[in-house]
N, C-alpha and C positions, 0 to 999 in steps of 0.2 A: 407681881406680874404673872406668876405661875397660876397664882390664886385664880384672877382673871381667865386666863388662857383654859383654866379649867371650866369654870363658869362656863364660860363661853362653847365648848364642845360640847357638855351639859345639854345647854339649849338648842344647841344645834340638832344634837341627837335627840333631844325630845320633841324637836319640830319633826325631824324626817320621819320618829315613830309616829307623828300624827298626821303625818302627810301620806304614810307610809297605808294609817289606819284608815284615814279616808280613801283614799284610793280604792283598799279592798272592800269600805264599803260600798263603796260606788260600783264598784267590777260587779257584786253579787245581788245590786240591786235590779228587781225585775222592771222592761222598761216596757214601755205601753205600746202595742200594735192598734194602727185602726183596723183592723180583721183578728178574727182569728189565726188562721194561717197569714203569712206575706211572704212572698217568693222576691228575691230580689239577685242581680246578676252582674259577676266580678268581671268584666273584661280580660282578658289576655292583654297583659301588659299593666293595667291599673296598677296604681303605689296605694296604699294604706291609704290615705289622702282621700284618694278616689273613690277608694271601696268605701268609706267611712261614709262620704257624702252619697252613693248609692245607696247603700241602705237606708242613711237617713228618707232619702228621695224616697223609700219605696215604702215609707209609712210606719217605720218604726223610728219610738221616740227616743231618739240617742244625740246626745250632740257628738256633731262626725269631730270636733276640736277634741276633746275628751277620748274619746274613740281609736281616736290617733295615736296623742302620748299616752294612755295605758296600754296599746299593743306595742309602744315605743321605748314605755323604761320596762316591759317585760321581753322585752331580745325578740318577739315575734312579728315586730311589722313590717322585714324584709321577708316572710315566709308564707304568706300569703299566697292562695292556689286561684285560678280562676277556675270559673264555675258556676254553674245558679244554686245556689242556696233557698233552702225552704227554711224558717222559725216560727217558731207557736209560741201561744201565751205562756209568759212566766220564760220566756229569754231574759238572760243578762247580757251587759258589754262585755263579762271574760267567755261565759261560752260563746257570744259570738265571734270572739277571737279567737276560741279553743276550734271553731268550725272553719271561716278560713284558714288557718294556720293548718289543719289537719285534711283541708279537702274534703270535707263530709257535706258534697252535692247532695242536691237531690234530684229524682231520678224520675224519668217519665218511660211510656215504653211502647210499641208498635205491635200490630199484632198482622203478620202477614199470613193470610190463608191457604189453607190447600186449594188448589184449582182455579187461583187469581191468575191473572195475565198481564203482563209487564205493564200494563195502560194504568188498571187498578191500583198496579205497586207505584207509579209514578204518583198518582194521583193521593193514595194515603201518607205518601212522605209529604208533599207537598201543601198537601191540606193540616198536615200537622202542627200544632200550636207550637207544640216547643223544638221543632227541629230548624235548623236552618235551612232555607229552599236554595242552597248552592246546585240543584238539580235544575231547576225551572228553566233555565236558559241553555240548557245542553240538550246537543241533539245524542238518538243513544249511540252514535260510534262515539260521539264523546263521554260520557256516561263508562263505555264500555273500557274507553283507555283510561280515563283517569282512576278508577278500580283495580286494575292492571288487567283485564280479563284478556285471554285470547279470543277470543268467541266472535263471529262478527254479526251476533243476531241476540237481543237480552232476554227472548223470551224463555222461561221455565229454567236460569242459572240459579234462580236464588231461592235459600233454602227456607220453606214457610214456615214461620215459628214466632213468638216472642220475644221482640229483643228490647231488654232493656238499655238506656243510656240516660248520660249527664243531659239533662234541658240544655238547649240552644247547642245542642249537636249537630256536627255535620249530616246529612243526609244521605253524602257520597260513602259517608263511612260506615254508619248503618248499612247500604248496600254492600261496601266490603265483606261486613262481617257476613252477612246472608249469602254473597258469593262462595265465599270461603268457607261456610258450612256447608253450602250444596256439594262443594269438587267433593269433600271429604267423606261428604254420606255418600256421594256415586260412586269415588273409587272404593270405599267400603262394600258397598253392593256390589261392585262388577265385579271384587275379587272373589266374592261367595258365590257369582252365578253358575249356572247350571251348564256342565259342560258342552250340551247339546244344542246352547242357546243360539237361534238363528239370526245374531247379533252381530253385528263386525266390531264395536267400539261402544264406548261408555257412555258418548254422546247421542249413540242410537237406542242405547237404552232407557236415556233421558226422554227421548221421543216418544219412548212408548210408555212409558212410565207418565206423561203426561195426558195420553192419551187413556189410560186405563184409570187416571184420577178423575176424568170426564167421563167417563162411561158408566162408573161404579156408584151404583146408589147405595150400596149397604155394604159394608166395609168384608164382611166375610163372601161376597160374590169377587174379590178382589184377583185371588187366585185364580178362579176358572175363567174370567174374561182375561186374563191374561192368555191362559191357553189357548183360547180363541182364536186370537190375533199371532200367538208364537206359531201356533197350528196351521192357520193362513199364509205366514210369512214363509212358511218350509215349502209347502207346495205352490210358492206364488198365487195364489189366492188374492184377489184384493183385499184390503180390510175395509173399505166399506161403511167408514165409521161415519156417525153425523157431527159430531162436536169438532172433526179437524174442516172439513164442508164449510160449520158456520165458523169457525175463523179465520178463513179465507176472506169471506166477508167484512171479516173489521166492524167499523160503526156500521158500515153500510145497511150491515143485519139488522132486520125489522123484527124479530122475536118468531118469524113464524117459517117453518122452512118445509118448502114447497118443489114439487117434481122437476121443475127448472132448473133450479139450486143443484140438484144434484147427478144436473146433465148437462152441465157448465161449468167446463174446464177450466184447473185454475190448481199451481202448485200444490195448495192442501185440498185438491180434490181426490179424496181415495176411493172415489164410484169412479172415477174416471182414469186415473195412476195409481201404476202397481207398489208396490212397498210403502216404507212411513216416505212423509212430508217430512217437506225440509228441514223443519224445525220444531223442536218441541210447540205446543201450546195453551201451556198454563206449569203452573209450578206443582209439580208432586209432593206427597209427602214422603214418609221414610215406608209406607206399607205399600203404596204404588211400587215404588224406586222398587222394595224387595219381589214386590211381585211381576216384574218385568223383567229379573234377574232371575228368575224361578217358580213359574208356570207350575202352574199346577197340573198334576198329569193326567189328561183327559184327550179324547178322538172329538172335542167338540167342536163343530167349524161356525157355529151361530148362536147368537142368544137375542132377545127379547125383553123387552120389560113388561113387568106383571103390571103395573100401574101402581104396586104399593114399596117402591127403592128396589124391590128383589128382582130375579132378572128369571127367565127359564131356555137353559141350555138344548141347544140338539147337534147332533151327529149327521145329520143329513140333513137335506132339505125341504124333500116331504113331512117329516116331523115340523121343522120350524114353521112351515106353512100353516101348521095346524096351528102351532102355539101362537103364530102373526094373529091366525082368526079368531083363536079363543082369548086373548088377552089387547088387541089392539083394536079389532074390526067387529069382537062383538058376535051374541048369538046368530045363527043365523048366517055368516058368511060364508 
């Protein structure tokens, strides 16, 4: 009977070892993509089950059965992360369990620009493949609470930069994170501003700061158009500027802005209202942000553009006159 009883665990033990051996051959065997890359996407919530049969859906040749119990007698097919996953050729069924099991998403990414305006930001989240459009139906007070922002205007909050994230990301949350880079680069900037600054708050420095990312065609005239405008704003001066003018306008602006425009009052008219407008209009970067925290120090009260990004400064008006005729209006005026 013992004889037996031995036998028989023998066999047994030599079945598991080759059930044991198949298995791992199976786990390391490469399994066939119709592409090269395949993207395919765990739900929040999905069981092993699920995911198993997603992938297979998404064109890799795995049976999701198989799939199951070897993430199932290895302890990992309660551990599974949701997420979109990328795999290439020469995937097995254990890395692709070694990749849900560890959350190794893959990752897409946004690129929001200096000088955009909350319209364009709305519209590259929303246009975007891999993000989810949880924005598209919010108006932007709503937009602005579910963020947590205090603010009750979105233009120039969010901070332009590259943000990576998981595919099939929120949208709202992308904004998060851009909200919550901008507070942290402005209160950076307001703490370093220049004592003299004729600024009340962080938020008015946002204003100008947005305004002197519209104004500046070459990144080193950044400083002195700033002083421009800080110089303006101390002796009440208007600032005069044409980029807050045409955002007044909205869509409404035809590309072309004409003497009317700028004798038609209107919140962001600064030929017509003294100080900034009410709100920023468009999103700075971090070289605006610092240059509207600290002017560069100069008597300039005007500038020009040369026609090639660079700008030319004057102190008085006679001068700028000159420089309107020789760089705008041309020999001879």
């Amino acid at each position: 009977m013992k004889a037996l009883i031995l036998r028989l665990l023998i066999v047994l033990a030599l079945a598991v070892a080759a059930l044991s051996a198949a298995a791992w051959w199976y786990a390391q065997r490469p399994l066939k993509l119709v592409q090269p890359v395949v993207d395919f996407t765990v739900q929040r919530g999905f069981t092993m089950r699920q995911a198993a049969a997603a992938i297979s859906a998404a064109g890799v040749d795995v049976s999701p059965r198989a799939l199951y119990w070897l993430a199932r007698v290895t302890g990992k097919a309660e551990r599974i992360l949701a997420g979109s996953y990328e795999v290439h050729e020469g995937v097995t069924p254990w890395l692709l369990i070694l990749k849900l099991s560890s959350g190794d998403v893959s990752q897409a990414e946004l690129r929001l620009l200096e000088g955009w305006n909350f319209r364009q930001v709305r519209a590259a989240l929303e246009t975007h493949p891999d993000l989810l459009r949880d924005t598209a139906s919010l108006s932007e007070a709503d937009i602005l609470r579910a963020i947590g922002a205090s603010e009750q205007h979105p233009e120039g909050l969010f901070f332009p930069d590259t943000y990576l994230f998981d595919k099939q990301s929120s949208s709202l949350a992308v904004l998060r994170r851009a909200y919550a880079a901008m507070k942290q680069r402005l209160a950076q900037a307001w703490e370093a501003r220049d004592p003299l600054l004729p600024l009340a708050s962080p938020y008015e420095a946002l204003i100008l700061a947005s305004i002197i990312e519209k104004e500046t065609g070459r990144p080193e005239d950044r400083g002195l158009v700033a002083s421009v405008f800080a110089n303006r704003l101390r002796i009440g001066m208007r600032l005069q500027t044409d980029p807050t003018v045409i955002y007044g306008y909205g869509d409404g602006f035809d590309g072309r802005l004409r003497k009317w425009h700028l004798e038609t009052d209107h919140p962001y008219n600064t030929y017509t209202r003294a100080g900034l407008p009410p709100t920023p209009i468009a999103m700075p970067g971090s070289d605006a942000l610092n240059a509207a925290v600290r002017p560069a120090p100069s008597d300039y009260l005007y500038f020009v553009s040369r026609g090639d990004g660079s700008s030319e400064f004057s102190s008085n008006l006679n001068d700028h006159n000159k420089a309107v005729n020789r760089y705008q209006r041309g020999p001879g005026s």
